[in-house]
mmCIF file as Biopython writes it, N, C-alpha, C and O atoms, coordinates in Angstrom:
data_model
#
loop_
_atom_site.group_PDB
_atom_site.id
_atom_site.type_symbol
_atom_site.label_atom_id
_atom_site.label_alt_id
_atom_site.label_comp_id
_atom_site.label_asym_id
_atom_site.label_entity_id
_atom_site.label_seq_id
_atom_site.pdbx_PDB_ins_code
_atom_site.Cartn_x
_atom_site.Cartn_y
_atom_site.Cartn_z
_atom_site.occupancy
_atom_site.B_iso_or_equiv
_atom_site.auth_seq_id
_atom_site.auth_asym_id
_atom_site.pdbx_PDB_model_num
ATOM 1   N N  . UNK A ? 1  ? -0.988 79.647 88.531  1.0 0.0 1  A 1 
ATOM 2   C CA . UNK A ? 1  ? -1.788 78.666 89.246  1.0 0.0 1  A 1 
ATOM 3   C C  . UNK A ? 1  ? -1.558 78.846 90.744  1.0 0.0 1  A 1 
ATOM 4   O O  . UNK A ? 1  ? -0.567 79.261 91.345  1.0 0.0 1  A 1 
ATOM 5   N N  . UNK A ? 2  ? -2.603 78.472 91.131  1.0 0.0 2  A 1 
ATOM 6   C CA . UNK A ? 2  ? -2.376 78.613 92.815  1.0 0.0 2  A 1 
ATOM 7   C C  . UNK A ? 2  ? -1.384 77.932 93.809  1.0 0.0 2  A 1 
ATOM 8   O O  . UNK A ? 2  ? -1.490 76.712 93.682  1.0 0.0 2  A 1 
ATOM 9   N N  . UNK A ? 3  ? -0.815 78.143 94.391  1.0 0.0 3  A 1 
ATOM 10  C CA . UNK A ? 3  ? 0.272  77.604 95.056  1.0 0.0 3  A 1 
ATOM 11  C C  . UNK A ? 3  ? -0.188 75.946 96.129  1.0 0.0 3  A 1 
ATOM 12  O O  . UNK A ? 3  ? 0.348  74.858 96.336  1.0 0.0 3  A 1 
ATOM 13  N N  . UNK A ? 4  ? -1.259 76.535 96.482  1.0 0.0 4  A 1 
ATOM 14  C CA . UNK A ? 4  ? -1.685 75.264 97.049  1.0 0.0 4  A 1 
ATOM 15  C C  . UNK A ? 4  ? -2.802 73.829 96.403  1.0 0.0 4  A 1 
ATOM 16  O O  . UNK A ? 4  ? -3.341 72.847 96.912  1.0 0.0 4  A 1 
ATOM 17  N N  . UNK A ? 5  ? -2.712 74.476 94.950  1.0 0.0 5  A 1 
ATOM 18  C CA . UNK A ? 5  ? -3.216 73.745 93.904  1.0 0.0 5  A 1 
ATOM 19  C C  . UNK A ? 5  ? -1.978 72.809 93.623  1.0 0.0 5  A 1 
ATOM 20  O O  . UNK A ? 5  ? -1.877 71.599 93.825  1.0 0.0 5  A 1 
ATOM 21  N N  . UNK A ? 6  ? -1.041 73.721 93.088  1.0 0.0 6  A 1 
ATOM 22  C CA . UNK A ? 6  ? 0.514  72.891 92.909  1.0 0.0 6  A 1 
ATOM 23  C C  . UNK A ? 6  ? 0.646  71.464 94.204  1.0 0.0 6  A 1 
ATOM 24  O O  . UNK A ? 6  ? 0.813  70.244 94.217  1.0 0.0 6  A 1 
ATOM 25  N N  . UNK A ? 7  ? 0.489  72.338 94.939  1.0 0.0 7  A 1 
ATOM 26  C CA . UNK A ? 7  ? 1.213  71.821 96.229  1.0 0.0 7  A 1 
ATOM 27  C C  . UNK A ? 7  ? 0.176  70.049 96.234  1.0 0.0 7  A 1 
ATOM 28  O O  . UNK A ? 7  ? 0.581  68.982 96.695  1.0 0.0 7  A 1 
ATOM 29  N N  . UNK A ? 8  ? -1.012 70.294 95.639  1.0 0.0 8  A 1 
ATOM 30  C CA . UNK A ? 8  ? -2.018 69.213 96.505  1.0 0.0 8  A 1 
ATOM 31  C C  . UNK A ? 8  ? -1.787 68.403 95.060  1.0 0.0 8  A 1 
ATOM 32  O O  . UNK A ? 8  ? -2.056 67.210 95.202  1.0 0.0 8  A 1 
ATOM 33  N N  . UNK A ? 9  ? -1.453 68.671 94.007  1.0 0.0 9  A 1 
ATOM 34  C CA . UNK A ? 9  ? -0.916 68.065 93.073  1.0 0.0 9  A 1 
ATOM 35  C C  . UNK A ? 9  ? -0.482 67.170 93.063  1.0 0.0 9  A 1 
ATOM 36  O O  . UNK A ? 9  ? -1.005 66.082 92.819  1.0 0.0 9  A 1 
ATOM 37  N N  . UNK A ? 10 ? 1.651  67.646 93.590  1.0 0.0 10 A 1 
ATOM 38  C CA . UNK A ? 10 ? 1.922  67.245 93.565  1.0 0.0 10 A 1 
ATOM 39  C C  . UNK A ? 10 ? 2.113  66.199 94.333  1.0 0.0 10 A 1 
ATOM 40  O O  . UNK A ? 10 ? 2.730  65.246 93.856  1.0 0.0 10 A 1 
ATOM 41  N N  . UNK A ? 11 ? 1.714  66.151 95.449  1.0 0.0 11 A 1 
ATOM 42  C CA . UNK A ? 11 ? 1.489  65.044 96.662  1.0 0.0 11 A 1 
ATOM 43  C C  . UNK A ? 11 ? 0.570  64.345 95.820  1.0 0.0 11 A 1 
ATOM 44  O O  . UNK A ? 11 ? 1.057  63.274 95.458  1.0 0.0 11 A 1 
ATOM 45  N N  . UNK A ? 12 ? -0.388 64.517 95.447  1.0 0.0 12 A 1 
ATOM 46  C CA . UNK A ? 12 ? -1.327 63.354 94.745  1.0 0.0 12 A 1 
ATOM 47  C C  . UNK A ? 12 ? -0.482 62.588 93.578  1.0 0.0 12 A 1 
ATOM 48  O O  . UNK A ? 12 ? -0.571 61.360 93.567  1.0 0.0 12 A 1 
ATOM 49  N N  . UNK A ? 13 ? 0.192  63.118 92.764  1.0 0.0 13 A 1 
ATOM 50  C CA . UNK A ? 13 ? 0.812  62.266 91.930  1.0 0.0 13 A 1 
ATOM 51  C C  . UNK A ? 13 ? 1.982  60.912 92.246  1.0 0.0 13 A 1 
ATOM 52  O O  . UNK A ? 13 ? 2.214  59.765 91.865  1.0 0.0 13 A 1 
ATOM 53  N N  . UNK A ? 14 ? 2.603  62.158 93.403  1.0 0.0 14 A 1 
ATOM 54  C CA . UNK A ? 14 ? 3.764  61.426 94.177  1.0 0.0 14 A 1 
ATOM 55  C C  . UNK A ? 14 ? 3.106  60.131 94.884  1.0 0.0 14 A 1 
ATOM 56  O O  . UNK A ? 14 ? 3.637  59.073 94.544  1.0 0.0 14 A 1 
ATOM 57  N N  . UNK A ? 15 ? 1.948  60.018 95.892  1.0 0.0 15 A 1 
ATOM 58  C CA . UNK A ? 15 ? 1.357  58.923 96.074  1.0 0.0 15 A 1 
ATOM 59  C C  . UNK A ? 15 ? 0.640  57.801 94.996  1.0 0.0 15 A 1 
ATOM 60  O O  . UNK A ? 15 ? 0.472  56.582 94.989  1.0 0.0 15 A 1 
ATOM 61  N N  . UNK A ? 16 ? 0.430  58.549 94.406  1.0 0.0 16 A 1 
ATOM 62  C CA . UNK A ? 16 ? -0.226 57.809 93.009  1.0 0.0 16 A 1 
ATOM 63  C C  . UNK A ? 16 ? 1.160  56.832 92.393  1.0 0.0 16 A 1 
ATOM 64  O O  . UNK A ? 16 ? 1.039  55.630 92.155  1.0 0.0 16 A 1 
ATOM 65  N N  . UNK A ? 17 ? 2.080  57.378 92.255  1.0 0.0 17 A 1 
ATOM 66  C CA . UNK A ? 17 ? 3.186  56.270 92.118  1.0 0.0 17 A 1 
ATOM 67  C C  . UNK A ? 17 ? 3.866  55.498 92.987  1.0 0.0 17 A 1 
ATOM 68  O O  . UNK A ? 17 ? 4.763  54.742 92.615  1.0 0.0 17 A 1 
ATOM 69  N N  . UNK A ? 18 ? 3.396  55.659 94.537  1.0 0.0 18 A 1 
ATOM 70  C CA . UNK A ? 18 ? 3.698  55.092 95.499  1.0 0.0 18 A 1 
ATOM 71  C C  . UNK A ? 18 ? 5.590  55.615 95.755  1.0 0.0 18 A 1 
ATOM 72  O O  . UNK A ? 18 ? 6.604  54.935 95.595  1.0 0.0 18 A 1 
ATOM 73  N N  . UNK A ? 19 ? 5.512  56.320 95.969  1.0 0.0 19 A 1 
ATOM 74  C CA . UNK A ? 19 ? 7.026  57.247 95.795  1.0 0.0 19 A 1 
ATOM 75  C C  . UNK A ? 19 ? 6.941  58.085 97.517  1.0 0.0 19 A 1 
ATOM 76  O O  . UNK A ? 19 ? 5.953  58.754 97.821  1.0 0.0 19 A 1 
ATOM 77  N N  . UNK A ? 20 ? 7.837  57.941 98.245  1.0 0.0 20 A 1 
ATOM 78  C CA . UNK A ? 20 ? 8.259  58.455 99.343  1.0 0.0 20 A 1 
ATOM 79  C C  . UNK A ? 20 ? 8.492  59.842 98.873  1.0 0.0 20 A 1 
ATOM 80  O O  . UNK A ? 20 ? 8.900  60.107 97.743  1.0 0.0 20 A 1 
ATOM 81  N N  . UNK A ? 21 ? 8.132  60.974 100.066 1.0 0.0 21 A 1 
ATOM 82  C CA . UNK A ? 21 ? 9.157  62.298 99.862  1.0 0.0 21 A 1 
ATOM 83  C C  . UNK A ? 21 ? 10.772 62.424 99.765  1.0 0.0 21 A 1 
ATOM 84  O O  . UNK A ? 21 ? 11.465 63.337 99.315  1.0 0.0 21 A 1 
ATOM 85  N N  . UNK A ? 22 ? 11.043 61.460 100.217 1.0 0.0 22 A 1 
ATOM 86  C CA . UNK A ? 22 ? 12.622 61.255 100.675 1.0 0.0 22 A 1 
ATOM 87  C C  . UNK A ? 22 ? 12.940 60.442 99.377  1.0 0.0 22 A 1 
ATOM 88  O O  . UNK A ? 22 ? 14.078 60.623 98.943  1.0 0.0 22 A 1 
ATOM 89  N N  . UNK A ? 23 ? 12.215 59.659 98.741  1.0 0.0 23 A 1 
ATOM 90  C CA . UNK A ? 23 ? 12.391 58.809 97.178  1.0 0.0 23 A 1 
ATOM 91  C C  . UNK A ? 23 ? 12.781 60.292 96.148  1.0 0.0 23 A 1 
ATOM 92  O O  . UNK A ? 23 ? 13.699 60.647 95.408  1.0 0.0 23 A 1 
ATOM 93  N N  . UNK A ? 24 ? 11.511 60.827 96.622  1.0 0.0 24 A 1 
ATOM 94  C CA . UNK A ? 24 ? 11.558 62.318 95.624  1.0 0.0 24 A 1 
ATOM 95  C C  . UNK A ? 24 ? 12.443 62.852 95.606  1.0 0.0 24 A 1 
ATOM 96  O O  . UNK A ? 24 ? 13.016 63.044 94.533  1.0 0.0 24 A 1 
ATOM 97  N N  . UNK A ? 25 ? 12.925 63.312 96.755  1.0 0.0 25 A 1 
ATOM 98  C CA . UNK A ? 25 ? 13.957 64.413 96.811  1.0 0.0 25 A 1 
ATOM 99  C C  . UNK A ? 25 ? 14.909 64.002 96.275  1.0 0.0 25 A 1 
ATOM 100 O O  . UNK A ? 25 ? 15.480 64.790 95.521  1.0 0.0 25 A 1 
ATOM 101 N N  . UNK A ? 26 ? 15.594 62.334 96.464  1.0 0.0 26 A 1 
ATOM 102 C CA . UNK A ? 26 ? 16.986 61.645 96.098  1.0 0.0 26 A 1 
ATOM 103 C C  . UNK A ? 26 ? 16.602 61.936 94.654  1.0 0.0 26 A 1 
ATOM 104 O O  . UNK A ? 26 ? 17.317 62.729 94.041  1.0 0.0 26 A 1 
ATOM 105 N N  . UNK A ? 27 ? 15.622 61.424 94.076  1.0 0.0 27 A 1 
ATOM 106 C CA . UNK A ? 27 ? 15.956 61.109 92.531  1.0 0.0 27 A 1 
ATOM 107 C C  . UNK A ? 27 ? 15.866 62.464 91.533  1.0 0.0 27 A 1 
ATOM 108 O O  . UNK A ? 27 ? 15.910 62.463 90.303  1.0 0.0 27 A 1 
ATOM 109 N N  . UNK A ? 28 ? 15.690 63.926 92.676  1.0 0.0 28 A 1 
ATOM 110 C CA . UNK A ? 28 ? 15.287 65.279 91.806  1.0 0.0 28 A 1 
ATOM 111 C C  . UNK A ? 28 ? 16.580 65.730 92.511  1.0 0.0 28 A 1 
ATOM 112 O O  . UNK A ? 28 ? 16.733 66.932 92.295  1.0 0.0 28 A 1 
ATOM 113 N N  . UNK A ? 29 ? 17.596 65.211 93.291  1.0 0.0 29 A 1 
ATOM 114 C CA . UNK A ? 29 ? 18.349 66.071 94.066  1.0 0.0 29 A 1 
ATOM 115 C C  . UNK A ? 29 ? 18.381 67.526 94.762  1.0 0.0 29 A 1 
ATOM 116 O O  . UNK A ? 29 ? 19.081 68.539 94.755  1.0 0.0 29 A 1 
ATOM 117 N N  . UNK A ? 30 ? 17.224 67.035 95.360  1.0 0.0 30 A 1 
ATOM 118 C CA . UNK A ? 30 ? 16.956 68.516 95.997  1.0 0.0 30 A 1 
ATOM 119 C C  . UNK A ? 30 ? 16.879 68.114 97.711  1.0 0.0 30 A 1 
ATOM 120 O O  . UNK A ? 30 ? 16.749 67.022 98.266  1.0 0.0 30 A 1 
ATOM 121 N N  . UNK A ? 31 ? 16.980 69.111 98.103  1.0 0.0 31 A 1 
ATOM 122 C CA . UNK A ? 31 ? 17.504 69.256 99.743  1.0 0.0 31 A 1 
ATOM 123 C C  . UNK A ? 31 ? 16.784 68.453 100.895 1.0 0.0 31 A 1 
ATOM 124 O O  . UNK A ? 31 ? 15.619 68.534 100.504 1.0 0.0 31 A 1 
ATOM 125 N N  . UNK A ? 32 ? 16.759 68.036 101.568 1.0 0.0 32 A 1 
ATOM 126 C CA . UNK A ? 32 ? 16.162 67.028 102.819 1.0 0.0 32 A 1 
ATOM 127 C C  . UNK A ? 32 ? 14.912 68.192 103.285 1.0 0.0 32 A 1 
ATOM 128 O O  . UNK A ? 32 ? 15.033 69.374 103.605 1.0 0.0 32 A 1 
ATOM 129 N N  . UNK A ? 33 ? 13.977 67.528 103.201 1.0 0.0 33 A 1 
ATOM 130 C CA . UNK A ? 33 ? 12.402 68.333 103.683 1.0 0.0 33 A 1 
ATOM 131 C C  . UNK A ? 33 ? 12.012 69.122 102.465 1.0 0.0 33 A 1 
ATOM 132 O O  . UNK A ? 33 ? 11.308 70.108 102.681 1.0 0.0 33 A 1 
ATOM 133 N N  . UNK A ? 34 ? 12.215 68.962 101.708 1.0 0.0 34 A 1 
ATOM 134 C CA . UNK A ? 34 ? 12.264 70.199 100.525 1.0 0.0 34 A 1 
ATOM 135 C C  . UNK A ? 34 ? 10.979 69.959 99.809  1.0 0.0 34 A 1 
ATOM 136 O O  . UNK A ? 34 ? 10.405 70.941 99.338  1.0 0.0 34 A 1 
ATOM 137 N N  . UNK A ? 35 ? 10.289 68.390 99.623  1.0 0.0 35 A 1 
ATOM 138 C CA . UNK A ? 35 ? 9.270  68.056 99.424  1.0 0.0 35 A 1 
ATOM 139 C C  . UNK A ? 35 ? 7.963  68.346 100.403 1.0 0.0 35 A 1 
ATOM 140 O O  . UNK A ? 35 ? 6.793  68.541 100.071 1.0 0.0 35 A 1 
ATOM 141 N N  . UNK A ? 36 ? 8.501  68.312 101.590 1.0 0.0 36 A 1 
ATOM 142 C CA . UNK A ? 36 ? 7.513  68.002 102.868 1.0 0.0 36 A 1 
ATOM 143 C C  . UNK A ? 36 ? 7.509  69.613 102.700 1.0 0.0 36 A 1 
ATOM 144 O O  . UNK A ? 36 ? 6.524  69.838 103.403 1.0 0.0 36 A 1 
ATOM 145 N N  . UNK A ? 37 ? 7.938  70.913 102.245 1.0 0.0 37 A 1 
ATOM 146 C CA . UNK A ? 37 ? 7.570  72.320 102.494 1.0 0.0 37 A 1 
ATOM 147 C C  . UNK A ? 37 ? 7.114  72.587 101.260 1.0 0.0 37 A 1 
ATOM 148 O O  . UNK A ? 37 ? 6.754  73.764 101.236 1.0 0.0 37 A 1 
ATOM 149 N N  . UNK A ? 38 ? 6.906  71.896 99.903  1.0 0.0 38 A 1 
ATOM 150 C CA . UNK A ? 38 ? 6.631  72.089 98.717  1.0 0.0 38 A 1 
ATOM 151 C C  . UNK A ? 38 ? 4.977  71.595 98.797  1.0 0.0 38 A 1 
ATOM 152 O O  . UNK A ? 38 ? 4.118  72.245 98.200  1.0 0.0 38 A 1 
ATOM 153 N N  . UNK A ? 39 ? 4.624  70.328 99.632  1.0 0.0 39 A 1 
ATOM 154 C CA . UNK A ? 39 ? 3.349  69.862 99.592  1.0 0.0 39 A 1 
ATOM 155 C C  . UNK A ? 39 ? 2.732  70.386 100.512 1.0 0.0 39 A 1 
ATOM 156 O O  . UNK A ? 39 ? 1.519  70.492 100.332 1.0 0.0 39 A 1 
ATOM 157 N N  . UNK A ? 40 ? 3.430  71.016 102.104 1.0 0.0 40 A 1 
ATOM 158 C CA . UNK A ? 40 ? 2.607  71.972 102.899 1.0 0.0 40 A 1 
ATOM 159 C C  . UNK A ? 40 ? 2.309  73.157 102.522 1.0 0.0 40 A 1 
ATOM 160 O O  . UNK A ? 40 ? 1.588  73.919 103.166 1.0 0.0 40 A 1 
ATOM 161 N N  . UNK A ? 41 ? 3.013  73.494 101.093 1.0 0.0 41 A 1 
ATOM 162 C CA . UNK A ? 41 ? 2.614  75.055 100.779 1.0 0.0 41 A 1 
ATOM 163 C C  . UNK A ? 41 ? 3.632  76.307 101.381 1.0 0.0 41 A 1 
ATOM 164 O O  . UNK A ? 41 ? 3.680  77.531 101.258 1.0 0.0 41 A 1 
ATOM 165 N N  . UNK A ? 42 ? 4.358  75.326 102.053 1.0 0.0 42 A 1 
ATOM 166 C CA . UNK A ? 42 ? 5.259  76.710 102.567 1.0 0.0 42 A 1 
ATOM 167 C C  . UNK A ? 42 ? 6.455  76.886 101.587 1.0 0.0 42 A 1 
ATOM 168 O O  . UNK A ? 42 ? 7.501  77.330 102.061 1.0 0.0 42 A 1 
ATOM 169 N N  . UNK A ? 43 ? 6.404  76.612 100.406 1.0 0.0 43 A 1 
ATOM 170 C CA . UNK A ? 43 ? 7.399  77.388 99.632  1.0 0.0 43 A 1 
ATOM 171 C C  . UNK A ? 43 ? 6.572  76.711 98.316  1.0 0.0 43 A 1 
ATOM 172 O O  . UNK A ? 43 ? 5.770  75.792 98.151  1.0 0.0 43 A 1 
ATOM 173 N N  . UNK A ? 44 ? 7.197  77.639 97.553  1.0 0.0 44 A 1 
ATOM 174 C CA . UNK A ? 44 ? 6.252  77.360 95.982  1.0 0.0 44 A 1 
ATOM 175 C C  . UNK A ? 44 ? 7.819  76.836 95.197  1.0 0.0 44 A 1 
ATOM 176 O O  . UNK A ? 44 ? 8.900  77.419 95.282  1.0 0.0 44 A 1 
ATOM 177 N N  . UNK A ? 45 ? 7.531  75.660 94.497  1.0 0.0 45 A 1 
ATOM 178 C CA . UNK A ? 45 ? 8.601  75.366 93.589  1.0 0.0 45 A 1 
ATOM 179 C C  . UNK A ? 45 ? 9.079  76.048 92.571  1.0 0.0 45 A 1 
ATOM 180 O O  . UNK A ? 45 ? 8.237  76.592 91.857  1.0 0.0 45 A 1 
ATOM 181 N N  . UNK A ? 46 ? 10.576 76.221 92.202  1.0 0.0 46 A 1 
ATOM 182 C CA . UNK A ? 46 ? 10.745 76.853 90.794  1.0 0.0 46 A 1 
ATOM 183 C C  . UNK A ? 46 ? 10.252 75.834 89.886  1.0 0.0 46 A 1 
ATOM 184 O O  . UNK A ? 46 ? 9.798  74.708 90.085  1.0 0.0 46 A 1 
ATOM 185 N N  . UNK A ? 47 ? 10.536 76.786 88.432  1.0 0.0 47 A 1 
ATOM 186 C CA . UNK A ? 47 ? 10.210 76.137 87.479  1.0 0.0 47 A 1 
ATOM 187 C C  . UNK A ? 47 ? 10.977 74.725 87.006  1.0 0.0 47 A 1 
ATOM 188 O O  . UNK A ? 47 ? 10.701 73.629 86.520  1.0 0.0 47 A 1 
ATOM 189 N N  . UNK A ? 48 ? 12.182 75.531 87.499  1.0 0.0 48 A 1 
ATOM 190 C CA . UNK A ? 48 ? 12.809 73.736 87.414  1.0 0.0 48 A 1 
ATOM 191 C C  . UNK A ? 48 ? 12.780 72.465 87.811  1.0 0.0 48 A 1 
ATOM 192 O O  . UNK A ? 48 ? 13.066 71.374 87.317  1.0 0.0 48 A 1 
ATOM 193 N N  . UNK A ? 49 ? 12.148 73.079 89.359  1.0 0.0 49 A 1 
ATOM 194 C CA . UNK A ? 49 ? 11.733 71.885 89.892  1.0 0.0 49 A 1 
ATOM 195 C C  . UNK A ? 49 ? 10.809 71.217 90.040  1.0 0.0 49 A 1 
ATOM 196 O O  . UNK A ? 49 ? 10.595 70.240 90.758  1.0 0.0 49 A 1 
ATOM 197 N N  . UNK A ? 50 ? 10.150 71.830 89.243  1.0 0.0 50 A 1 
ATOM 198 C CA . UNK A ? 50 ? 8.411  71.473 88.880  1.0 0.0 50 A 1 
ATOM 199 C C  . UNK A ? 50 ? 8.715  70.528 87.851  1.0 0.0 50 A 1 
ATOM 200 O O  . UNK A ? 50 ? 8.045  69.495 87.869  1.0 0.0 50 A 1 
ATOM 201 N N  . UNK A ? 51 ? 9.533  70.649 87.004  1.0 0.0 51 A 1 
ATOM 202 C CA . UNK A ? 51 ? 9.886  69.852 85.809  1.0 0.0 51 A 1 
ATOM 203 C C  . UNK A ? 51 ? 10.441 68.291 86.287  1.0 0.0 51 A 1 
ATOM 204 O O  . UNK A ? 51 ? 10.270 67.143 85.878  1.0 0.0 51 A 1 
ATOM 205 N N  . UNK A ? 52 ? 11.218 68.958 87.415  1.0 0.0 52 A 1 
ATOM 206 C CA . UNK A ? 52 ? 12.272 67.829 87.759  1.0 0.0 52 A 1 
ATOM 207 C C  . UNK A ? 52 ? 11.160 66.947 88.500  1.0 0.0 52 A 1 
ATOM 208 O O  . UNK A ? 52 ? 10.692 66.084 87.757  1.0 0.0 52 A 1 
ATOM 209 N N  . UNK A ? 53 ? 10.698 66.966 89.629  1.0 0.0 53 A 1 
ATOM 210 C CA . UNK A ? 53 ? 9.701  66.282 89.735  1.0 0.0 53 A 1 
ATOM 211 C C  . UNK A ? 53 ? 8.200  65.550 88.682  1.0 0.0 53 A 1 
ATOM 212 O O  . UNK A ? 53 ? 7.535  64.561 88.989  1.0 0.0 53 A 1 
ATOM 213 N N  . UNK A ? 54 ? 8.025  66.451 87.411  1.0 0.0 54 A 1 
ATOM 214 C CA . UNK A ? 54 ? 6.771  65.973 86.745  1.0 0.0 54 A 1 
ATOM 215 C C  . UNK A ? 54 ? 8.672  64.692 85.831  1.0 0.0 54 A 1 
ATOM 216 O O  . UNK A ? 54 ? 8.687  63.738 86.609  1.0 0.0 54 A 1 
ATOM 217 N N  . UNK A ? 55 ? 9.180  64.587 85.390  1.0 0.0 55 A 1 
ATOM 218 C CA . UNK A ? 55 ? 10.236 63.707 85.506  1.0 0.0 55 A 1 
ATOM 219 C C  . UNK A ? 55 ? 10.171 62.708 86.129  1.0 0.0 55 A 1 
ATOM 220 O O  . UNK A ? 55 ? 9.996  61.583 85.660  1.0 0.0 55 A 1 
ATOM 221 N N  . UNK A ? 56 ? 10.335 63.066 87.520  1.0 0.0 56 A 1 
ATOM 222 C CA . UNK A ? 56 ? 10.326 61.970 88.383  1.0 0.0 56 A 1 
ATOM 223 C C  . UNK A ? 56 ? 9.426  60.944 88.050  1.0 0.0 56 A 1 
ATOM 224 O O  . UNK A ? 56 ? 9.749  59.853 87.580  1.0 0.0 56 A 1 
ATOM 225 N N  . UNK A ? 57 ? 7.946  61.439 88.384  1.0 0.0 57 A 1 
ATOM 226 C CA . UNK A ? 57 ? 7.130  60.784 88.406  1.0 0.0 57 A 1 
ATOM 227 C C  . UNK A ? 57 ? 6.688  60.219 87.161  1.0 0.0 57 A 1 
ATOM 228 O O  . UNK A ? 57 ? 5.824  59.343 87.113  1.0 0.0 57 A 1 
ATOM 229 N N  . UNK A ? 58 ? 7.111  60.574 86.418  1.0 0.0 58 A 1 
ATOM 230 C CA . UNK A ? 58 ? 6.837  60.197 85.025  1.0 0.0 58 A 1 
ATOM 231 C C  . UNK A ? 58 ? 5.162  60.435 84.813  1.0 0.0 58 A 1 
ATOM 232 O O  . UNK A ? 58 ? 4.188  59.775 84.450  1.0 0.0 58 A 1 
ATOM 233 N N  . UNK A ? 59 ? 5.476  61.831 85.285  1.0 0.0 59 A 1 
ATOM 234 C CA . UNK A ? 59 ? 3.882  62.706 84.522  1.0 0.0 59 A 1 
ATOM 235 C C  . UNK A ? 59 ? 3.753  63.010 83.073  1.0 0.0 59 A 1 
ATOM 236 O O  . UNK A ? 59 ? 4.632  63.659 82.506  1.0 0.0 59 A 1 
ATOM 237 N N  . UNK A ? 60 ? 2.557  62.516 82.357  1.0 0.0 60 A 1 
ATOM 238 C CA . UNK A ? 60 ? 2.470  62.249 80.961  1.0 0.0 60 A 1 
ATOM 239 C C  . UNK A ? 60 ? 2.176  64.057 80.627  1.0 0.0 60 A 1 
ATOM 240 O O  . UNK A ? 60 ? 2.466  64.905 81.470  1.0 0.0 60 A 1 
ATOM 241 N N  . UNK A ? 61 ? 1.565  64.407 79.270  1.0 0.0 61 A 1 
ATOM 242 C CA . UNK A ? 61 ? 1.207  65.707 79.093  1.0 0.0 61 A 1 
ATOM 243 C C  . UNK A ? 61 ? -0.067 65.735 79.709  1.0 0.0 61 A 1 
ATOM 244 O O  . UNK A ? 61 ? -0.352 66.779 80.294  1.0 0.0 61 A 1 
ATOM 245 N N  . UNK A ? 62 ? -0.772 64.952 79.707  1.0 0.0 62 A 1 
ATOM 246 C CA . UNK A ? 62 ? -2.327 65.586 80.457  1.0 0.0 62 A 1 
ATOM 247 C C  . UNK A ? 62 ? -2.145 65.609 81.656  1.0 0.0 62 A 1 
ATOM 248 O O  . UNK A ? 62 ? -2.557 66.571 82.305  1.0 0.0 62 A 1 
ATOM 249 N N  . UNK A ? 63 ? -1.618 64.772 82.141  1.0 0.0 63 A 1 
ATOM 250 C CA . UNK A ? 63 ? -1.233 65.015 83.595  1.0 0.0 63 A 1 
ATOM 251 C C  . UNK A ? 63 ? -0.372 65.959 83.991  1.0 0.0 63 A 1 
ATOM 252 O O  . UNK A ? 63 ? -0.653 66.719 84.918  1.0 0.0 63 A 1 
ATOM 253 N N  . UNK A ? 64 ? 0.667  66.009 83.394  1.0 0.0 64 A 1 
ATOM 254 C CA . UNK A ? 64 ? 1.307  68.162 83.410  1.0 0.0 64 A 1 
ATOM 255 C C  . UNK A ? 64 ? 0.655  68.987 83.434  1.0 0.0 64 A 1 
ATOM 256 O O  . UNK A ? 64 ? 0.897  69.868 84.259  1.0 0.0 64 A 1 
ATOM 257 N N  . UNK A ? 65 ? -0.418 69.113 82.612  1.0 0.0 65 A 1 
ATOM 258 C CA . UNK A ? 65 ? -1.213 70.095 82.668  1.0 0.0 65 A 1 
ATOM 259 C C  . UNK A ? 65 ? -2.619 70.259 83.267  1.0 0.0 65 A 1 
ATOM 260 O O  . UNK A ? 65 ? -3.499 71.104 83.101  1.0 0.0 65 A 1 
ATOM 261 N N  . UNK A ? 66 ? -2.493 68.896 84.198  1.0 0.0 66 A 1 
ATOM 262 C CA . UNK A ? 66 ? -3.420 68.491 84.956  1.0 0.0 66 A 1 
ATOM 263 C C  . UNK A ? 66 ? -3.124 69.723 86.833  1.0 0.0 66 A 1 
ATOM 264 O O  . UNK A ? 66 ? -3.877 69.573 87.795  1.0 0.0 66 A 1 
#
């Protein structure tokens, strides 16, 4: 999938639950800005952290594969 498909994703979901980047990062433990370069596209997430975030947000299966 396209990287900036991911990227516009996941910012849409993350607002959709009304969830800060800085909410995100604490509750996936991942690094300070790490969200803010994941939704600008300047780095593509691993797989793990694609998980760890669809987690977070408590993304259902259609919406995973949304």
């Amino acid at each position: 999938m396209n990287p900036t498909i991911i990227s516009t994703r996941i910012k849409y979901f993350r607002k959709l639950r009304n969830i800060s980047q800085l909410e995100l990062e604490i509750i996936i433990g991942a690094s300070s800005g790490s969200i803010c370069r994941i939704e600008s596209g300047k780095v593509n997430p691993t797989k793990e952290t694609l998980f760890a975030i669809a987690r977070a947000l408590n993304l259902n299966n259609t919406e995973t594969a949304y």
